[in-house]
N, C-alpha and C positions, 0 to 999 in steps of 0.2 A: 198278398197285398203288395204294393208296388209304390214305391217311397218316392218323391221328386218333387221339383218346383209346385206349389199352388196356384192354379191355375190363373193367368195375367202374370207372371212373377217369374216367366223362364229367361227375361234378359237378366238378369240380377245373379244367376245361376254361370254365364257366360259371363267372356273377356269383358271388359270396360276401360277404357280408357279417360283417367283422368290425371288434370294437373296439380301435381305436387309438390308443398314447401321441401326443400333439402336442406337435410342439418348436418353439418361435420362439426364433431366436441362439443355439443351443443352451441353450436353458433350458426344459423341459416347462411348458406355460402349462394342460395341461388333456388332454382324452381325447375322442374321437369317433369315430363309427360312421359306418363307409366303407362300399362296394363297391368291389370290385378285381376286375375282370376283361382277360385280354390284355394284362398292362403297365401298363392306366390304374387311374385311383381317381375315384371320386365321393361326393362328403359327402352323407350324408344329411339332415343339416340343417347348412345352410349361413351362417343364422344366427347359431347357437351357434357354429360355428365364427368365424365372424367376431369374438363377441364376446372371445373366450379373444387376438386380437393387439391387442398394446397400443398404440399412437403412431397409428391408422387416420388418416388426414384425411378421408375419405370413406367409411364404413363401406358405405352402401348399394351404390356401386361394385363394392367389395371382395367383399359379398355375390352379386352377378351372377358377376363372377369365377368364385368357388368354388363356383357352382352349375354350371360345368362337370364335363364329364368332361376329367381333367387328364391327362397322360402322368407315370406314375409315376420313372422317369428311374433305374431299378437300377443302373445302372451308374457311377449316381455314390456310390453308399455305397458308405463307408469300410470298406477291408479292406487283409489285409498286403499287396494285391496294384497296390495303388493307392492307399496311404496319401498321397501328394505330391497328388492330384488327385482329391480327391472333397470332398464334403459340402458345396460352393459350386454355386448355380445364381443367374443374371442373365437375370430371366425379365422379359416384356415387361409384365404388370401381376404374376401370380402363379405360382408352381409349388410344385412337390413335391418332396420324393428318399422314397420310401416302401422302407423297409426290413422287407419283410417275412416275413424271418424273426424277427424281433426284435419286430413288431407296432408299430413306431414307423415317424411321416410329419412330416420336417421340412419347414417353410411357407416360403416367401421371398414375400416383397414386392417389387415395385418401390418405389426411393428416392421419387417423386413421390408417390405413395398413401401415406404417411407423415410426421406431423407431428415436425416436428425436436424431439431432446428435449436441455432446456435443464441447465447443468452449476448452476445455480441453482433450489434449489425454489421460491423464494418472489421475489416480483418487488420488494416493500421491504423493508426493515428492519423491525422490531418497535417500536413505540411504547416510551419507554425506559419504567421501570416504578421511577425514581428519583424520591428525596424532592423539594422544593424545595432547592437548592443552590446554591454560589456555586466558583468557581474567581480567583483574581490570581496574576498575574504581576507581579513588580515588576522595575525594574533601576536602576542608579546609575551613569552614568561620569562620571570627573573627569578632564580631560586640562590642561594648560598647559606652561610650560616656565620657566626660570629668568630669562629674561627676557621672561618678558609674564604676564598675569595667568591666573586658572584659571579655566576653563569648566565646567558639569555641565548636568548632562541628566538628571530622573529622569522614568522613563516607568513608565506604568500601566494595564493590562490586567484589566479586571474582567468576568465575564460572571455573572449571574443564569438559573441556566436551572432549569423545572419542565417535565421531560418533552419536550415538540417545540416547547416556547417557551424565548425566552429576552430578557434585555436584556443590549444589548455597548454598552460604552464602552472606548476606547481616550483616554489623557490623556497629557500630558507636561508637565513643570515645567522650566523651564530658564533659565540666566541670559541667555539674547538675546529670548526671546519671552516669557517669567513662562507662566502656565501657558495652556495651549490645550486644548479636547477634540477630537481630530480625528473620532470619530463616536461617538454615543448614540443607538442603534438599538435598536429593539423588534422581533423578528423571531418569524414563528411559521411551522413547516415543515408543509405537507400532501402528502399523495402527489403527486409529480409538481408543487410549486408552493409559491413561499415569499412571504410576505405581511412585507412592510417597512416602519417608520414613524421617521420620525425624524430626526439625522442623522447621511449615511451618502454614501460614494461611487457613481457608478452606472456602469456598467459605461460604456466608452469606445469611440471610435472611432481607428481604424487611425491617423487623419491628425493627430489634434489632441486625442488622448488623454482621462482620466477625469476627471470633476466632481464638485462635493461639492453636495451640497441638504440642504436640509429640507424633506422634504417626508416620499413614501408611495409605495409601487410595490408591484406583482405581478410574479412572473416563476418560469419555469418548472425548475425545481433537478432535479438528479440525484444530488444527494446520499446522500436517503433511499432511493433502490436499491439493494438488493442484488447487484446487477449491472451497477453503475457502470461497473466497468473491463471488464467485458465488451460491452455495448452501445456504448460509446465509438470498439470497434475495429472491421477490417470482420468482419463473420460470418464464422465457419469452420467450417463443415459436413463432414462425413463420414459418407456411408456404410457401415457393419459389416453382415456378412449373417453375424457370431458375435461374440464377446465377442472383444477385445482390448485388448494394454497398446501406447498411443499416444506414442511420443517427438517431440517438436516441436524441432528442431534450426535455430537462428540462424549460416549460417556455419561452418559442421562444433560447433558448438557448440551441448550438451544444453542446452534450456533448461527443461522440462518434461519430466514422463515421468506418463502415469496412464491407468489402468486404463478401459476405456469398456464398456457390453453394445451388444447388438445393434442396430441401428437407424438410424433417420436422427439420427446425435448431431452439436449444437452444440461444438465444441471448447471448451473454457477457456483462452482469451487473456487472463486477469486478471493473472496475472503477466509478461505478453510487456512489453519498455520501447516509452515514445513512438517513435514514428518510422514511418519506411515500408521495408519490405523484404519481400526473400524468405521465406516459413518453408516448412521442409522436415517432413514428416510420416510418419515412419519405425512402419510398423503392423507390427505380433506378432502372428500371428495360428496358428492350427492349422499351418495348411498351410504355414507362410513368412514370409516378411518380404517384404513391398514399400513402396515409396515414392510419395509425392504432394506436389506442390510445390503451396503457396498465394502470394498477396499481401498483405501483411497490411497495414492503417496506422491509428494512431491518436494522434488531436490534441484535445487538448480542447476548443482553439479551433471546434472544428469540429462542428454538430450531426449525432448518430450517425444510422443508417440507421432511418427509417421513425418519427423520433421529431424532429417540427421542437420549435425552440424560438419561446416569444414573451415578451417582456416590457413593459414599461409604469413610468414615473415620473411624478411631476411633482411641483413644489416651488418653494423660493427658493434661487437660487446662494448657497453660504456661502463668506465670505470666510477669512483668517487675517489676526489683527492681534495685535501686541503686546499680551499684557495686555487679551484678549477673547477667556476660554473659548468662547464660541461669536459668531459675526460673520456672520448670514445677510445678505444684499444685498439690495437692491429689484428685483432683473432674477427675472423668473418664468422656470421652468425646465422642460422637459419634453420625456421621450425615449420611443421606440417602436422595437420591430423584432422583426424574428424570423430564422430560419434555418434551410434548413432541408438535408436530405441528398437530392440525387435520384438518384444511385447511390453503386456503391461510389466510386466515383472522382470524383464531382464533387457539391460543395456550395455553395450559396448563401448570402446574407445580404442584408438591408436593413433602415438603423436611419436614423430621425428626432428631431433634438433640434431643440430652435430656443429662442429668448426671446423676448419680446414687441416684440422689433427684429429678429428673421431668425431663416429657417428652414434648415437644413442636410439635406441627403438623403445618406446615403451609403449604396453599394450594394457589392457584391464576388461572386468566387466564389474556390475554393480545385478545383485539378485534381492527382488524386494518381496516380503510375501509378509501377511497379515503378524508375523511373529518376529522377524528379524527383518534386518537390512546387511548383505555381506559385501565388500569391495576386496578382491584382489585381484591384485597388476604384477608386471614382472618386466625387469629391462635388462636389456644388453645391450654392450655396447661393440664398436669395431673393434676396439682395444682388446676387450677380453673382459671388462667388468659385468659384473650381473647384477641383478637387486631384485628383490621382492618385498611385498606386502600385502599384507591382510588384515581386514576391518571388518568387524562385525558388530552389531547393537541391538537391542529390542526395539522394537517398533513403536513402543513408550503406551503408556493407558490404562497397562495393567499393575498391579503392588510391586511386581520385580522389573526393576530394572537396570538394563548392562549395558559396559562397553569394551572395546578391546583393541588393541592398536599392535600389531607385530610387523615390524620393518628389519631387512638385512639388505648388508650393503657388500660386496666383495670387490674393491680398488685394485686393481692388479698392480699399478706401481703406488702404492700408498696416500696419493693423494687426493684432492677432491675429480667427480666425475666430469666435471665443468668448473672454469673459471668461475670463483666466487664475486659476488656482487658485495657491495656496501649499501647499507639503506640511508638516505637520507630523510629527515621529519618533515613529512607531510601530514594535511590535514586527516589522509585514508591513512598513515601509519602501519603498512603489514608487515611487518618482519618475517623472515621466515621460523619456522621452529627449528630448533637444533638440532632435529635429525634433518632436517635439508638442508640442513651448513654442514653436516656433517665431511671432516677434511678428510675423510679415508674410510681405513673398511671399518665397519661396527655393527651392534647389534642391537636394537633400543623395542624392548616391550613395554605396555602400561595398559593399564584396564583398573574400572571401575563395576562395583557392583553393590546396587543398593536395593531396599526394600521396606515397604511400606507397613508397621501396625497400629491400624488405626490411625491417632495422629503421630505418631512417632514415626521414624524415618533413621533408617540404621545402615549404615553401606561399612566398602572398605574399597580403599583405593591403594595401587601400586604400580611402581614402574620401575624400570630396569634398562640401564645403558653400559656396554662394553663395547669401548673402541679398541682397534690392536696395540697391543704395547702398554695400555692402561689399567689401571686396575678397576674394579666394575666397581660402579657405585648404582645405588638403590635406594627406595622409600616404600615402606608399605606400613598402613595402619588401618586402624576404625574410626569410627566417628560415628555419635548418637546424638539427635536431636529430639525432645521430646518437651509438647508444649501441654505443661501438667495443668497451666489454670490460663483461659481465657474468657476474661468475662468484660464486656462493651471494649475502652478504650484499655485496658491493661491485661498485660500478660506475662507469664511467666514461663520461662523454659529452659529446662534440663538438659546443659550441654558436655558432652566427653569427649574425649580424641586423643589417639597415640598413635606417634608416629617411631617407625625404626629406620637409621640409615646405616651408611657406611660406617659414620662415624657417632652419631648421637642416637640416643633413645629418649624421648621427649615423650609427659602426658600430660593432662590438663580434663581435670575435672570441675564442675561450677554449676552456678544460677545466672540466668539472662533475665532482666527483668526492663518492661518497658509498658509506659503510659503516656496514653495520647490524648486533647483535647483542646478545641480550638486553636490547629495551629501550633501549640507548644508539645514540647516532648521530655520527658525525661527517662533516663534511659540508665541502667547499672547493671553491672555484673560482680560476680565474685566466685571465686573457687583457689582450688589448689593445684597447684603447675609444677612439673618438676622436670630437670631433665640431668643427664648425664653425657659426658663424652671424656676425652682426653687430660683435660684441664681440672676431672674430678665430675663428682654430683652435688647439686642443689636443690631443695626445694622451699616453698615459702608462700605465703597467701597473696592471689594477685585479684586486682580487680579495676575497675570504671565506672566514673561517676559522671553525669554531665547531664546536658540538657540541650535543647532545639528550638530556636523559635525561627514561623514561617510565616510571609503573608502577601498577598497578591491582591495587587488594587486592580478595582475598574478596568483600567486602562492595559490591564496583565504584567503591567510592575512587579516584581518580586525580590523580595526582599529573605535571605534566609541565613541567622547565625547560629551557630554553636560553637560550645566548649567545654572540656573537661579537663580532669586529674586522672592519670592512668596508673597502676604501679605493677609490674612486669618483672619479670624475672632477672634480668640484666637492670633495668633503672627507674624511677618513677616521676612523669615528666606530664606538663601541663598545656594543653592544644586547644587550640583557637583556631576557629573557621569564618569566613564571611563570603556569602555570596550576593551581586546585585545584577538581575538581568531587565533590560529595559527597551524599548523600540529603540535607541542608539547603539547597545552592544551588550556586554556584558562587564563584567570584572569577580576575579575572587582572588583571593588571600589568605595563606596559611602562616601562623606558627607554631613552634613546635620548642618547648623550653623545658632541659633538662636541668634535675635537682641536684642528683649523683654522677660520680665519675668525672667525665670529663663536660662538666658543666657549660651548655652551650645553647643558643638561641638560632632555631633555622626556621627559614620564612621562605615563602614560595608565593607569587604573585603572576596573573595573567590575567591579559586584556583582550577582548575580542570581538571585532565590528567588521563591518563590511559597508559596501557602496553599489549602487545598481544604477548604471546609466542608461540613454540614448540619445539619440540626437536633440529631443525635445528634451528631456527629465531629465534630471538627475537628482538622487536622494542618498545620503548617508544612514547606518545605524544597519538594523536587520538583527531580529532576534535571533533565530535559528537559522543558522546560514546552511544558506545550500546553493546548487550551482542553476538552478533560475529564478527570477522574480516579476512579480507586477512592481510598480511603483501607483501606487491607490490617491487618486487627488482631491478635492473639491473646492470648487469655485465659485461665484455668483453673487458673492456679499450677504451673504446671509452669516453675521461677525456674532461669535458665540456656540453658531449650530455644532453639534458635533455627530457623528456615526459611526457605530459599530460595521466594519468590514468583513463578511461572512465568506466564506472561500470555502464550496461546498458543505453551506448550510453550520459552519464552524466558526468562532467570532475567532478571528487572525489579529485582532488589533484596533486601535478607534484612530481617526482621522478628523480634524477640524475643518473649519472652512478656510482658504489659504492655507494649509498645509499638505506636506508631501507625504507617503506614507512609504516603508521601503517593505517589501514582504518577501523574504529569501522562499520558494516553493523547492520540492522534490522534479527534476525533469520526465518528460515522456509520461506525461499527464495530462488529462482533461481536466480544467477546473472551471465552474461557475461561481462566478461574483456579482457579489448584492450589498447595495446598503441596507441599514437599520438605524435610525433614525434614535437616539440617548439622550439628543439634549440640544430637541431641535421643535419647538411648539408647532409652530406654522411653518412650514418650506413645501417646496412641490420639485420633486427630484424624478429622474426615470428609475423607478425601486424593480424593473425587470432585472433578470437574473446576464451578464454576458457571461459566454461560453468563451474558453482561451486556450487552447493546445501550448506547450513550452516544451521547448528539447533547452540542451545543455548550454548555458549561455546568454540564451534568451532572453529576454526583458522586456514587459508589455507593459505599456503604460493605459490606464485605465482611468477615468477624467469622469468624473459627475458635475454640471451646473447647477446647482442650488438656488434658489429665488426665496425670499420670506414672502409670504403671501400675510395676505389679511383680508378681512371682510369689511368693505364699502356697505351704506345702506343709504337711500335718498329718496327726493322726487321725479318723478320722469316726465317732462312735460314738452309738448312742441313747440315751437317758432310763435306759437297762437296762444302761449299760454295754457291751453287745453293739458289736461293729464293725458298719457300714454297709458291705457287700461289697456292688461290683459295682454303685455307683450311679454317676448322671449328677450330675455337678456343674460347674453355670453360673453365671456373673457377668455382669455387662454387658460383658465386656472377652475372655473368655475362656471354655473348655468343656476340660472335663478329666472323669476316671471312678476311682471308688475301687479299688481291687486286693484282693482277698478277705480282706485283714487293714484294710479299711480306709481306707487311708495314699491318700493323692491330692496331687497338684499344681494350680495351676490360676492366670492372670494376671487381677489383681484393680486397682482404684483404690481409692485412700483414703474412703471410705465406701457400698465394693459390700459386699451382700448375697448370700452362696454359699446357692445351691439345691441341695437334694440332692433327685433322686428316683428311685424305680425300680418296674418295674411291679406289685408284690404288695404296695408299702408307701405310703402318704403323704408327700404331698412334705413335709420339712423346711426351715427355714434357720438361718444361721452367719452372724453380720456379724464383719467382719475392720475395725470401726471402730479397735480399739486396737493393728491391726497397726502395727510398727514396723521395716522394712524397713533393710534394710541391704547395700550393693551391689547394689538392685535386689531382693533377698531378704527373704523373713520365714518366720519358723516359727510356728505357730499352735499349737503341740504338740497335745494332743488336744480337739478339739473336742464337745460335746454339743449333737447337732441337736434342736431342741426341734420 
């Protein structure tokens, strides 16, 4: 017997050429003309096919490829029969699933023939598109006590910025030093590189910390990217051979969730926190849900994958002296280095500073891997000094976790490695630590290590410093946290701790107790403390009592006081707190009144505002200062209206009509701004969202017109007396239509013009200037469209 075509039916048997839908991730990219013959298919032009997939890395590859004859693979489209297991193929460069009863052929790629696609369109920021501007911050504290005199500190934050430049000075006035400028810096940002002059601190080393100069540098910023916090982490990649919604899970916990198409897609780690761990990648897709575990880690410190950094200084060391705004030094200064990423897991660095007396080299790497993070460095100098350090930590997530800090420093003539800096107070405040003031050689270890059960939380910490000639001082102890009853707002927990040093041995055992509810708190402890040293031992019952109230209006007013009774080992003394922050500034105030000893009253007070100008605007206050802002306005007489100001989807503050609103922002951000509308019946405002790039400086002023509207209603009649039936009647505000006698409604402002038209007559108009509205309403009685 002899098997084949039934007789009429032998073209069906042979090629056919037909035109077919093309699906890439399930999304039709376009149409082409196959043959299909026995199963297989063949593109006719393999070209055009190529061009219709988006992401190729290598088009002309791809094009070879799909000039095969491919195996059409029917048995994977989807039907009720195999809906769990169809419309996915993991093909070695490319395939098919050709569904041909449908006349559709979905495409798959291999992930390698695909460029990753990035969860960021643009690679920087936008050049801002602001006036010349100015932003200050100011602040004021006064601290002393009833027996000693009073101290104040007024500090000053001014930036001038036009667009991707700007000038910063930070200053301070104070009664120990009279006034100082800790930097007056002229800086301007270009893609990938920010140009410095002036003076300003420069970035530091691990062992012997940051410098100040006058001088001028280059160095390489990731500010003005768009993709800042994405490049910073390691890359996270994922494959889709379809569209899905991608959950990013930290620890059984959601941290993300968004929507991806098809492709080699870049995940968005912009929101993941610093640190190094597991991420768990939980995909939604057609067919199911499965899971992919990543590595994830990111450090600032650390330069990102495939993007080294390099910088450059040089200048005159500037000193701090009483009563000398600025104090450069005669020692010449100048630093060098770069860093760079060689994998995900290990990155480099090396940086050179030196003075016209010695040159310093220091070098390091940083090794990150799912269980630790380790940093060590090692320097030397021309002198003959050396120094090292080692840092290692857990990568955090699991019940144990550590840290560990070991530094040595070797000073060949006993003193510091480089001329010492003095800090002056600013609003950034960083001191160094004391091992990078360190005046000579020493040796300072310290680590932590704690552990999780259950809710209890038990570690012990220690640390360890010996400089030459000194005798070593040390700390080490425990410390137990355990929270034995929490139920809604109240809680109770079990706290211990001993510490040992040089000279004392201190412990303290006790009850933490605390209750919350609307707003108020009350808060106690109690236990037994003892400690000993030179002077003899004591011990005795110590504890705290007090309470908390907080509250924030509307408008984000807030209002927050407390105070208590403490009684302590040394004295027992009664504290008082007040805080008020407001769209003008802030203010708080402390005192602090003891009972015993040397009986005395200390009070501490600070105030803190700022201002955000430009040429047009200018506005006082700003809650949370920072170094850009909008100033948010509204105009138009609409006396009463008020709106909430949303700054990506976030209420920033409320704004009246005739008022200025000051809004201090984060720099090197995108923000969109909108109104909301709290206490406003009738108005007609533009409620689109505007979009605003701000670098350091900046200041954009942002202007809404407000109009009160209201609804007119009347008669519509011609020159002839006759009703106007059946027209169209518009205003700026509103569209409305006459009823065949005429009569019409429609929402108007105070000096719209009503149109009447319809299509067999001439348009007329009506102005409703001498309407006079009442609850929102007016009657126009009968109207004569001329």
């Amino acid at each position: 017997m002899s098997v084949g075509a039934p007789a009429g039916f032998d073209s069906l048997s042979g090629p056919r050429e037909i035109l077919a839908d093309i699906f890439f991730g399930g999304s039709k990219v376009g149409e082409a003309t196959i043959v299909t013959r026995s199963g297989t298919i063949t593109f006719k032009d393999p070209s055009a096919l190529t061009s219709l997939i988006p992401n190729l890395k290598e088009p002309e590859q791809a094009k070879a490829a799909f000039a095969r004859e491919l195996p059409g693979n029917p048995a994977l489209v989807c039907s009720d029969l195999n809906a769990s297991r169809c419309g996915t193929l993991a093909p070695e460069d490319v395939g098919v699933i050709f569904d041909e009863e449908h006349f559709r052929v979905d495409v798959f790629v291999n992930l390698r023939m695909l460029n990753a696609i990035s969860p960021v369109s643009s690679t920087f920021l936008r050049t801002p598109s602001t006036p010349l501007s100015l932003t200050n911050s100011m602040s004021l504290t006064l601290s002393g006590s009833s027996a000693s005199k009073a101290a104040y500190n007024l500090q000053n934050r001014t930036l001038v910025g036009y667009r991707n430049a700007r000038i910063r000075s930070d200053s301070s006035y104070s009664s120990e030093l009279g006034l100082i400028v800790d930097d007056l810096v002229a800086e301007v940002d270009r893609p990938d590189l920010r140009y410095s002059a002036g003076l300003f601190w420069v970035p530091g080393l691990d062992l012997i910390g940051q410098r100040r100069i006058v001088g001028a540098g280059v160095s390489t910023q990731l500010d003005t990217r768009s993709n800042k916090e994405l490049i910073q982490g390691t890359p996270v990649y994922l494959f889709l051979q379809q569209p899905a919604r991608v959950e990013m899970l930290i620890d059984g916990r959601l941290v993300e969730s968004r929507f991806y198409e098809a492709g080699n897609n870049q995940i968005d780690t912009s929101r993941l926190p610093d640190g190094s761990y597991s991420l768990l990648l939980r995909i939604h897709e057609a067919a199911g849900t499965r899971e992919e575990r990543r590595f994830f880690a990111r450090n600032a410190q650390i330069a990102p994958v495939g993007r080294p950094i390099y910088f450059a200084f040089a200048g005159l060391l500037a000193n701090t002296r009483r009563n000398r705004p600025i104090s450069p030094s005669k020692d010449i200064f100048y630093e060098a280095g770069t860093a760079h990423r060689l994998s995900r897991n290990l990155a480099v660095d090396a940086t050179i500073i030196g003075t016209q007396h010695k040159t310093i080299l220091e070098s390091g790497a940083f090794v990150i891997s799912p269980l630790v993070r380790v940093r060590a460095a090692g320097l030397v100098s021309s002198k003959g000094d050396r120094g090292a350090l080692v840092q290692f930590g857990s990568a955090g997530g699991g019940r144990l976790n550590f840290s560990f800090d070991l530094r040595r420093i070797w000073s060949r003539d006993g003193g510091p490695l480089m001329p010492l800096p003095m800090y002056g107070t600013s609003f950034e405040y960083n001191a160094p630590t004391n091992a990078q003031m360190g005046s000579g050689s020493y040796t300072q270890a310290s680590g932590n290590i704690g552990a999780s059960f259950g809710s209890a939380y038990v570690s012990l910490t220690g640390s360890l410093r010996r400089d030459k000639g000194i005798k070593s001082d040390y700390v080490v102890g425990p410390s137990l946290s355990w929270p034995v009853v929490t139920r809604g707002g109240f809680q109770v927990v079990l706290q211990a701790d001993a510490q040992k040093t040089r000279h004392t041995t201190a412990a303290f055992a006790g009850l933490r107790l605390l209750t919350t509810s609307r707003g108020r708190s009350l808060m106690g402890s109690m236990g037994y403390a003892s400690r000993s040293d030179g002077d003899g031992s004591r011990t005795r019952l110590v504890g705290r009592v007090g309470g908390e109230y907080f509250h924030e209006g509307a408008d984000r007013t807030q209002i927050d006081v407390s105070g208590g009774i403490e009684r302590t080992l040394e004295t027992t003394a009664a504290q008082a707190n007040g805080a008020f922050q407001s769209r003008f500034g802030s203010v708080r105030g402390d005192l602090l009144h003891r009972f015993d000893g040397q009986r005395s009253t200390q009070y501490g007070l600070t105030l803190q505002s700022g201002a955000a100008l430009t040429p047009g605007s200018v506005a006082v206050g700003g809650r949370d200062l920072q170094e850009s802002a909008i100033i948010a306005s509204v105009d138009g007489g609409a006396k009463g209206a008020a709106f909430e100001v949303l700054i990506n989807d976030t209420v920033r503050g409320v704004v009246k009509d005739g008022d200025r609103l000051p809004i201090f922002l984060q720099p090197y951000r995108v923000y969109r701004v909108r109104l909301k509308p709290v206490k406003a019946a009738a108005v007609a405002y533009d409620s689109a969202a505007r979009e605003f790039t701000l670098y350091p400086g900046n200041v954009q002023p942002v202007r809404w017109h407000v109009e009160r509207t209201f609804t007119v209603f009347g008669r519509a009649v011609g020159p002839d007396g006759v009703a106007i039936a059946d027209a169209r009647v518009e205003s700026r505000h509103g569209l409305g239509q006459t009823d065949t006698d005429g009569y019409f409604q429609v929402d108007v402002a105070g000096g719209d013009l009503l149109s009447l038209s319809r299509a067999d007559h001439d348009a007329c108009q009506v102005s409703v200037t001498n309407a006079k509205p009442n609850n929102d309403y007016a009657s126009l009685g009968k109207v004569v469209c001329q």
